[in-house]
N, C-alpha and C positions, 0 to 999 in steps of 0.2 A: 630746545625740544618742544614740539606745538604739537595739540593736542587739539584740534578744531571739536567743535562741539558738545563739549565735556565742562563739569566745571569750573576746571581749572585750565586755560587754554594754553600755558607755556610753562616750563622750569626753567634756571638757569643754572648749569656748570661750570662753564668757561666764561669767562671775563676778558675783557679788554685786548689783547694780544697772546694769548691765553688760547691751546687749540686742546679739543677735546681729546688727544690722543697723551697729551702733557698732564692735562688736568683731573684723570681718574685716577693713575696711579699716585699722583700728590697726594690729592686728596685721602686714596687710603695709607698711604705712608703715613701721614699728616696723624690719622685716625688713631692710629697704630701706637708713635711717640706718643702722645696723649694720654694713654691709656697705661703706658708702661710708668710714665710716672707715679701712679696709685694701687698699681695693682701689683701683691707678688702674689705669681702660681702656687706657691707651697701653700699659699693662704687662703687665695680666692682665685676661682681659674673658670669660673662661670661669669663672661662679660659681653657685653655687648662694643662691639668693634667699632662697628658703622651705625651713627643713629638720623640718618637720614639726612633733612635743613642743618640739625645742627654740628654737621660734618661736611657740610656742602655739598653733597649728594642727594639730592631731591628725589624722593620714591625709593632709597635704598635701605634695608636694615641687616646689618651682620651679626651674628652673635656668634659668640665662642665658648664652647662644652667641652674644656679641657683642649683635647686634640681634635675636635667633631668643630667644623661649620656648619652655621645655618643661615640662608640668604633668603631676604623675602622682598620683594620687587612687585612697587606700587602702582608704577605708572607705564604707559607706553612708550616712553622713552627711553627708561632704564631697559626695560623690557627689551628693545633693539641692539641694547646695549649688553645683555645679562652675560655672552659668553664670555665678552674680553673683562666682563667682569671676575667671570669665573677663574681665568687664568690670574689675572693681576691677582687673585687671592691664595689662589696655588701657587703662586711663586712666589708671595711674598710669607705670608704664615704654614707653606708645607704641611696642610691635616692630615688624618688619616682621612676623613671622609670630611664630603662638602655636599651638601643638601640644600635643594630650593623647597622651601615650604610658603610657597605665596599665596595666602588663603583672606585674607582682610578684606573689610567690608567697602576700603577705599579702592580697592582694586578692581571689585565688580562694578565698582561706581565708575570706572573709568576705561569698561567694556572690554576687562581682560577675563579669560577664565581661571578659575584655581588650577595653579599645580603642586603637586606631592611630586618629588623626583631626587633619587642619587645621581650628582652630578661626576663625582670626583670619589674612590677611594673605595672604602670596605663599605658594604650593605646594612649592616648593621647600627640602627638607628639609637640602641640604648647606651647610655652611657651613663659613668659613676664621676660625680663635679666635688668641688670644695666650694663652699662660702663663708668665708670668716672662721676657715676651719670642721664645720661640719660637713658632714657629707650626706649628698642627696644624688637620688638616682634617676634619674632623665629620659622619657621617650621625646625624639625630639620632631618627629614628624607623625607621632598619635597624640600629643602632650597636646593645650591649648597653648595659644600664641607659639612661640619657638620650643619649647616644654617647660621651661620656667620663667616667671613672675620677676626679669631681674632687671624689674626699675622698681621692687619693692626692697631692695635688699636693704637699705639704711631703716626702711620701716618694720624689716625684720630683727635689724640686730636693736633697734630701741625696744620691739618685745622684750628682748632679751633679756636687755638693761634692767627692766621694771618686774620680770616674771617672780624672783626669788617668792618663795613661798608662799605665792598667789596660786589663787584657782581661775584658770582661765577657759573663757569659750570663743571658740575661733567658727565666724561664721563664712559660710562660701567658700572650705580650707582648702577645696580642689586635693592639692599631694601633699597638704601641711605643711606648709613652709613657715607662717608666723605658727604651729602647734610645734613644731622642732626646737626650732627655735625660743619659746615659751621655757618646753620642758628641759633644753640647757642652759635657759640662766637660772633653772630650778624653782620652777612652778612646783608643786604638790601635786597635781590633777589638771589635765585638758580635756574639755570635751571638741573634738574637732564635727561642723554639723556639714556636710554636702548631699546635694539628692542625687548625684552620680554615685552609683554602688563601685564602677568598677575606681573612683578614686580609693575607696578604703585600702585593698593590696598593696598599691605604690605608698600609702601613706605608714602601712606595716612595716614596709621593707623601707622605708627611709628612718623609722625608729629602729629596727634592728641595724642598721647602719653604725647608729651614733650609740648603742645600745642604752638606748631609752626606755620610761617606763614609768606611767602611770597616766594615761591615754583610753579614752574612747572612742568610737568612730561613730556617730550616730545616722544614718542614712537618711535621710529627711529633706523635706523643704524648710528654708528657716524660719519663714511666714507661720506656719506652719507650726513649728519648734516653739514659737514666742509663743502660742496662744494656749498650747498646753502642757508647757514645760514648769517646774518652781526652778528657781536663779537662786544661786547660791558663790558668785562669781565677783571676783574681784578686778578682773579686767575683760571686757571682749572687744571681740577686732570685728569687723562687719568692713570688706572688702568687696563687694558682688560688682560683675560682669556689670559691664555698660547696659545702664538703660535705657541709653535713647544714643539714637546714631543717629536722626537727621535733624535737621534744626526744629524742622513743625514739631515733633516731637516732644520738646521741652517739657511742654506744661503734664505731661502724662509721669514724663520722669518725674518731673518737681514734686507728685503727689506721690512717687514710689518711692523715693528716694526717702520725703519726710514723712513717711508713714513707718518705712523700717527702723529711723532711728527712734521716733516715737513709740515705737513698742518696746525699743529695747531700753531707752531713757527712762521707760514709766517702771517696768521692771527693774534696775537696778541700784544695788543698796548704796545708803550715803557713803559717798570717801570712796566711791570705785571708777574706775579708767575704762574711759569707751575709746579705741580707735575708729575711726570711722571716715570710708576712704570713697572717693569716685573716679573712674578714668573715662565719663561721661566725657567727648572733646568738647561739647555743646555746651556744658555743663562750666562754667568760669569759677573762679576759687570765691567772688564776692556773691555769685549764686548761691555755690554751695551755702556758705556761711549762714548766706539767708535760710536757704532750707533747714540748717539744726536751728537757728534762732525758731522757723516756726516749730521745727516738733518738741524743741526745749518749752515754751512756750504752753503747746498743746498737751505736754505731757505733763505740765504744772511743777516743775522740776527748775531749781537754777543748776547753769553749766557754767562752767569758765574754760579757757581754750588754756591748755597748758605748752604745746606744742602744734609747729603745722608742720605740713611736711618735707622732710628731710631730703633731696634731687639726690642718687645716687650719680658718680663722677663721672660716669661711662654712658649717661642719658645729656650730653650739652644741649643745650637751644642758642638756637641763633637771637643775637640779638635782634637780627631783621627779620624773626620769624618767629613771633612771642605766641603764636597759636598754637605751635606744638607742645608748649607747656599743658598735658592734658590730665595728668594726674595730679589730683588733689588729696590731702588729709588730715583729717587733725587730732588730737590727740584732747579728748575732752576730761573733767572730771565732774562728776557728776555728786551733789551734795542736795 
């Protein structure tokens, strides 16, 4: 698949004797096995199907919301390709509904437009998921990315792990997912902080789900939150939206990046747990590192790294495609 003028000029699918009409359904057959070895529905039934290179599918991403697809198609190739996409996936996993939500920043970079569209099934985009048992409620074509965060989930259920009768603040919490999570391994108090107002509702309605309870929503910028809040917290998460998507970029990030954890390092008390995450792709995990070395650093504060982070089993990388590893995190303690 060649792409003249873009830049990235070719993908590869098919291989050696290998014809492209052989090598889509393998490959998501392939996807498919993979996935059943780790996951059982009763438990966890929000996953990711198809994760692009490291499924052999270059430009493709599938995710699965119980009975609901979501497909999102990166490049002009797939893009040629998206309808016998769409069948190989209705024949093989039968949804009720099958949804393109192709809205990424790689996609306009590679001079396609967004589309929002029901391909396949029922209209209705919400749906009710399990992760590790709990339950969360999903818009999957109003949601950001596919509507859930689910290559964070192993960094959700380590919340979990560590919540028992912590007081935790969960920053950037979008629909709460590390705050759920938090308040069922039994934290005492979350404060979840987002400036998007319309996240609070979904994040109501996913505590009444798991009937949870001892939660606030604070509407805010987190910049914002650090400078005139008192901390009183035992763990916070600090997750935020990519800050830099092109490579020039970097240095603008490197200074957002280590200025958020430096406010939140300077404010918190000895013996407390920072998670602190980037899915900057530009951003490499021996960057990051650097970046809390300087705001540890700057905030006059020792850290030691207790944990990094955990790849949920449904995100593989290619070994010939070590770029797409993009999310990074680590799991600090701050003394």
């Amino acid at each position: 698949m060649l792409n003249k003028g873009r830049s990235i000029l070719g993908h590869m699918l098919a291989f050696g004797k290998e014809t492209l009409e052989e090598a889509l359904p393998r490959r998501i057959r392939e996807a498919a096995l993979l996935r059943k070895q780790w996951f059982d529905p009763s438990y966890t039934n929000a996953i990711r199907l198809i994760n692009a290179e490291g499924d052999g599918i270059p430009g493709l991403i599938v995710d699965a919301y119980a009975d609901v697809l979501v497909m999102q198609v990166a490049n002009p190739g797939i893009e040629r390709l998206k309808s016998q996409i769409a069948q190989y996936l209705i024949e093989e996993f039968k949804p009720r509904s099958l949804f393109e939500k192709s809205t990424s920043f790689m996609r306009r970079k590679e001079g396609l437009d967004e589309v929002r569209a029901l391909i396949h099934g029922e209209p209705n985009s919400e749906v009710e998921i399990l992760e590790k048992g709990l339950r969360y409620s999903v818009d999957v074509l109003d949601g950001q990315k596919t509507g859930l965060f689910l290559d964070q989930r192993e960094m959700r259920s380590l919340i979990r792990e560590l919540s028992s009768n912590k007081r935790v603040l969960n920053c950037f919490a979008y629909t709460g997912g590390f705050s759920i999570a938090a308040l069922a391994g039994g934290a005492t108090h979350v404060d979840s902080v987002e400036m998007s107002a319309k996240c609070g509702p979904r994040i109501e309605k996913n505590l009444a789900l798991n009937q949870l309870a001892g939660h606030k929503f604070l509407c805010e910028d987190v910049f914002g939150h650090f400078k005139t809040s008192d901390w009183n917290y035992d763990i916070v998460i600090l997750d935020p939206p990519a800050f830099v998507k092109r490579r020039e970029d970097i240095a603008k990030a490197f200074y957002a990046y280590k200025d958020l954890n430096r406010y939140a390092i300077e404010k918190m008390k000895p013996g407390t747990l920072l998670l602190t995450c980037s899915c900057s792709y530009h951003v490499d995990e021996t960057l990051f590192q650097n970046i809390l070395f300087r705001a540890a650093s700057e905030a006059g504060r020792s850290v030691r790294i207790i944990e990094k982070h955990r790849m949920a089993h449904d995100h593989p990388i290619s070994i010939f495609h070590p770029e797409s590893s993009y999310l990074k995190s680590f799991l600090l303690y701050i003394y």
